[in-house]
C-alpha positions as YAML, in Angstrom:
chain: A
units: angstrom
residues:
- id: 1
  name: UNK
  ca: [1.07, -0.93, -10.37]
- id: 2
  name: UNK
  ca: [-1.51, -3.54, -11.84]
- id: 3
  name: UNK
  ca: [-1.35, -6.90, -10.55]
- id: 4
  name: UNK
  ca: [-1.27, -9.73, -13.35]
- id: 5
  name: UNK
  ca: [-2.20, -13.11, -13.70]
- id: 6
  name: UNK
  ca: [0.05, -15.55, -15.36]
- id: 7
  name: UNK
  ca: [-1.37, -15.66, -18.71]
- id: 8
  name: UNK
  ca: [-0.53, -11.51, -18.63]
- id: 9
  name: UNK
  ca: [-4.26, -10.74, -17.90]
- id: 10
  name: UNK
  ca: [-4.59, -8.00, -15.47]
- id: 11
  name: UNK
  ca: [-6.13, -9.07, -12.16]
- id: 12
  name: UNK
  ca: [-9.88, -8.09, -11.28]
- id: 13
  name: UNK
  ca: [-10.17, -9.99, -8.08]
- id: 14
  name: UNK
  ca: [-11.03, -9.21, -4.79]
- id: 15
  name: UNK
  ca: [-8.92, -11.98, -3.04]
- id: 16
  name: UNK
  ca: [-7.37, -11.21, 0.24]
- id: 17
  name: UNK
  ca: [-4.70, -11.65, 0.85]
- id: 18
  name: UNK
  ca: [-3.59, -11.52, -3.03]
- id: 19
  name: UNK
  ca: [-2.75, -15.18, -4.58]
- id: 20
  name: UNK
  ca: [0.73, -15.61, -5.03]
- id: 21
  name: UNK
  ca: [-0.07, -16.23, -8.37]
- id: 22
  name: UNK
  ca: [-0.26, -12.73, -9.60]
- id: 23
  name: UNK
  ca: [3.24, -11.11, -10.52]
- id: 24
  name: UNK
  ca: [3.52, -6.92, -10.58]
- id: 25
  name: UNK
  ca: [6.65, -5.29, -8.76]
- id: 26
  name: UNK
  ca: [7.50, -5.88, -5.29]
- id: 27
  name: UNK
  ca: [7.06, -2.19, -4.73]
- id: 28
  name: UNK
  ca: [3.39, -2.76, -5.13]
- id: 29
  name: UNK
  ca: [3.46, -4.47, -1.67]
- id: 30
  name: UNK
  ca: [6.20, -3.25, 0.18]
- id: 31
  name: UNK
  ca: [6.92, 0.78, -0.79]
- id: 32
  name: UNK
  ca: [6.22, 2.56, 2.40]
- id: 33
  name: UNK
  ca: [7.55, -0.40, 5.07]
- id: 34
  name: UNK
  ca: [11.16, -0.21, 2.80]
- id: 35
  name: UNK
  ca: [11.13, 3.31, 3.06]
- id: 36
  name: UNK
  ca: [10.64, 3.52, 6.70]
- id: 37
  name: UNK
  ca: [12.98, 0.28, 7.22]
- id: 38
  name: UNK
  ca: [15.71, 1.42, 4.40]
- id: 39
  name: UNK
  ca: [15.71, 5.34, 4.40]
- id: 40
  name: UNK
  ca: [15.13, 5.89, 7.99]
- id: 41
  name: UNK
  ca: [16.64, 3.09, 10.18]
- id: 42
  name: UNK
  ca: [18.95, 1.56, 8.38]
- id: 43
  name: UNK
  ca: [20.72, 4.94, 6.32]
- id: 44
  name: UNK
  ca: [19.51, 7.14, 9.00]
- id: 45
  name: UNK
  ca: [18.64, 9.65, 5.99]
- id: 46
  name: UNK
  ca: [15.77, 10.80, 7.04]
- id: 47
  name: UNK
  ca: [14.20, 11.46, 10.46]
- id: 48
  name: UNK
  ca: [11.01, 8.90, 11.58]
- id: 49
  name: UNK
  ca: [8.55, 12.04, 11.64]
- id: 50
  name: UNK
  ca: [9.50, 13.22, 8.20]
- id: 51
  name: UNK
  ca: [9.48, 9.68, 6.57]
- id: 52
  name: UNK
  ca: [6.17, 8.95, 8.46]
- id: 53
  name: UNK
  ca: [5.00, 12.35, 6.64]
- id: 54
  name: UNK
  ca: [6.31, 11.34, 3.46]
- id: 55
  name: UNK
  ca: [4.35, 8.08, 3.37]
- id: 56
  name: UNK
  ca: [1.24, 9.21, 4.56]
- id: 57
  name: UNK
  ca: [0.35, 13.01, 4.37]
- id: 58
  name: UNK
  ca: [2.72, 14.13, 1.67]
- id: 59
  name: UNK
  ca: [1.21, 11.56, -0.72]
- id: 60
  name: UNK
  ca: [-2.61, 12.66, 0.56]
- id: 61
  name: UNK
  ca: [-1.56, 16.40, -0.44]
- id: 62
  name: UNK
  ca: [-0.68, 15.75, -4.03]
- id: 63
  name: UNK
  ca: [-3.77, 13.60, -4.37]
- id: 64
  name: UNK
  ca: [-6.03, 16.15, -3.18]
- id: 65
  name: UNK
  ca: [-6.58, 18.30, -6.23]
- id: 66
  name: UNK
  ca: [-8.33, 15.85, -8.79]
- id: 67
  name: UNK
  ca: [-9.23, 13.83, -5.69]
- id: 68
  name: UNK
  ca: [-11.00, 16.48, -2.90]
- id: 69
  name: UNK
  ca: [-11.96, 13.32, -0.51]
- id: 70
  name: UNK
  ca: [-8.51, 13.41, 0.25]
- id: 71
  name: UNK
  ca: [-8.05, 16.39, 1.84]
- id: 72
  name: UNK
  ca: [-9.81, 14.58, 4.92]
- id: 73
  name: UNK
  ca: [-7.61, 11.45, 4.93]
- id: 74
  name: UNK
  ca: [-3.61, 10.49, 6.40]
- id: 75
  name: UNK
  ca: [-4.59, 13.49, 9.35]
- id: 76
  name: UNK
  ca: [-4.99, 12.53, 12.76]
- id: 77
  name: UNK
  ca: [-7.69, 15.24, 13.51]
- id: 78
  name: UNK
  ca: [-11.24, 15.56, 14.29]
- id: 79
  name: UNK
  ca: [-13.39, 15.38, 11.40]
- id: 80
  name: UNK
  ca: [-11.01, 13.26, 9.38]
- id: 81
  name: UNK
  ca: [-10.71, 9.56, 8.95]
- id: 82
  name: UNK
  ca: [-6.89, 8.45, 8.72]
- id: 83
  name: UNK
  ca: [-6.34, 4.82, 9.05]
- id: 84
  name: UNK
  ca: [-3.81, 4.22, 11.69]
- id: 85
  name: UNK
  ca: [-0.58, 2.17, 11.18]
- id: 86
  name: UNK
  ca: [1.54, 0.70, 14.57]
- id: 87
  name: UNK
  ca: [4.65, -0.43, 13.76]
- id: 88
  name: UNK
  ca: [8.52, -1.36, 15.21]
- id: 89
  name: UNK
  ca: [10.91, 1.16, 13.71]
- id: 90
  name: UNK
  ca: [13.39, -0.89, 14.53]
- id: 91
  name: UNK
  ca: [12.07, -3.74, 13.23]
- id: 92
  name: UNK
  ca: [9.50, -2.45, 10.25]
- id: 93
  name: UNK
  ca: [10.85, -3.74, 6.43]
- id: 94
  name: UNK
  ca: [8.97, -5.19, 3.44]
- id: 95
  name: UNK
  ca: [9.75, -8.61, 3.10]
- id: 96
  name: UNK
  ca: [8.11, -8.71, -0.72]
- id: 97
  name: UNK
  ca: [10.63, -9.83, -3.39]
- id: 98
  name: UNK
  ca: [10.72, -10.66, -7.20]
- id: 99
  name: UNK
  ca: [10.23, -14.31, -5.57]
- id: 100
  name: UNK
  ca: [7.26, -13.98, -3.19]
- id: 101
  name: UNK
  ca: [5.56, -10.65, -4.62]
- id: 102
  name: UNK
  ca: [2.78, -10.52, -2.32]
- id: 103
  name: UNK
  ca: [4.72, -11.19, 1.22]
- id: 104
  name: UNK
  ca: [3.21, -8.95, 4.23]
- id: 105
  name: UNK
  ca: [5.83, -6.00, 5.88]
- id: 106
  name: UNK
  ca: [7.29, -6.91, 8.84]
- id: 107
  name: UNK
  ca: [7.55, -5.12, 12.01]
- id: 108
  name: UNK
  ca: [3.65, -4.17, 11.98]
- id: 109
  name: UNK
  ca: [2.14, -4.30, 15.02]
- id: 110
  name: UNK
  ca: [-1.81, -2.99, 14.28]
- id: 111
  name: UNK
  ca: [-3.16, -1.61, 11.15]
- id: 112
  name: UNK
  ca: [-6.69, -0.26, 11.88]
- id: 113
  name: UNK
  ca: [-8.92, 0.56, 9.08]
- id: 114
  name: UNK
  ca: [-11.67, 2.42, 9.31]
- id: 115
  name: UNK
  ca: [-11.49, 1.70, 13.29]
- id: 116
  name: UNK
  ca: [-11.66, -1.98, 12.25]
- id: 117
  name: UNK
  ca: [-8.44, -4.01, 12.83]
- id: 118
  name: UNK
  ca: [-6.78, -5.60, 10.09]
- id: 119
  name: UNK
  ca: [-3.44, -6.52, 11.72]
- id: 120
  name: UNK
  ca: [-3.71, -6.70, 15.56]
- id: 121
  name: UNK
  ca: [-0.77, -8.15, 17.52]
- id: 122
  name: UNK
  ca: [1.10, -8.46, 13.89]
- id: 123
  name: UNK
  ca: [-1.34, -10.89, 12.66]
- id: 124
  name: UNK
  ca: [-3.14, -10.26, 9.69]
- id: 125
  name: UNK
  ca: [-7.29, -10.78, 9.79]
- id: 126
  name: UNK
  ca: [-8.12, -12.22, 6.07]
- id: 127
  name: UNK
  ca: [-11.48, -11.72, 6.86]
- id: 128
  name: UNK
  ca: [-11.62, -7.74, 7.84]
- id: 129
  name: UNK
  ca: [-12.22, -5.72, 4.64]
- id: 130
  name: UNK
  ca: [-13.51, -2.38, 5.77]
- id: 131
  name: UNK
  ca: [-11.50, -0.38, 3.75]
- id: 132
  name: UNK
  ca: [-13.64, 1.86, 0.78]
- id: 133
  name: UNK
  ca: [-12.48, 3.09, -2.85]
- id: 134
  name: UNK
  ca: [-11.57, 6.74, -3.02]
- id: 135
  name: UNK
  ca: [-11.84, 7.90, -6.51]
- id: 136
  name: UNK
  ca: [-11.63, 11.13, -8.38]
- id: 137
  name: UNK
  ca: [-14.58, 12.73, -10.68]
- id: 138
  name: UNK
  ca: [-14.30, 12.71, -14.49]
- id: 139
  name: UNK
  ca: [-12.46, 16.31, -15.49]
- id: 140
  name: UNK
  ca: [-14.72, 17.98, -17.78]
- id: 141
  name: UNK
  ca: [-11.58, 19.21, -20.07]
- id: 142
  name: UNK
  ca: [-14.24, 21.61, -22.19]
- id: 143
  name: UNK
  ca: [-15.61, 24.07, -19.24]
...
């Protein structure tokens, strides 16, 4: 989901982290830490491998067909260049809300992008930006 400024203008910034300003659902910060903190710990609905799967390779998989670069990402295998996430399963939640849109998960240990760190010891580094656009070619709808 877009982020948007207060006058309703979509956000084209490269601020990090994102100004509290901006307003867009809390979703757009937190879906994969409530999953793993809602689904799997605190339901018990799911089992920590699957939900892991379902938040990293499952969404990788259905992106892979009008985007092929990701058939080499979210796998831990040579060749491949997965980001890697350490986090408390007993402790992992989103902590974004309708009031504070932009607040970091909790429970994350490390977050390494690219090999760089971006969270290390559960503090984020504002200044480590290593991660890189993925994007899909234009479909030529007339071959």
């Amino acid at each position: 989901m877009p982020w948007v400024e207060p006058d309703g203008s979509l956000y084209r910034g490269a601020d990090w982290p994102l100004p509290r300003r901006l307003s867009s659902h809390p979703r757009s910060a937190g879906t994969f830490s409530r999953f793993l903190g809602d689904y799997h710990r605190k339901r018990g609905k799911i089992g920590l491998t699957e939900a892991i799967e379902k938040c990293t390779l499952i969404p990788s998989q259905i992106i892979e067909g009008c985007v092929p670069q990701m058939r080499w990402k979210a796998r831990l295998q040579e060749g491949c260049d997965a980001d890697i996430a350490v986090f408390d399963p007993e402790t992992v939640a989103e902590r974004a809300s309708f009031a504070d849109m932009t607040a970091h998960a909790a429970g994350m240990d490390a977050v390494l992008v690219g090999g760089t760190p971006v969270i290390l010891d559960g503090t984020l580094d504002t200044q480590a930006r290593p991660g890189r656009a993925v994007r899909g070619g234009r479909r030529n709808d007339a071959s």
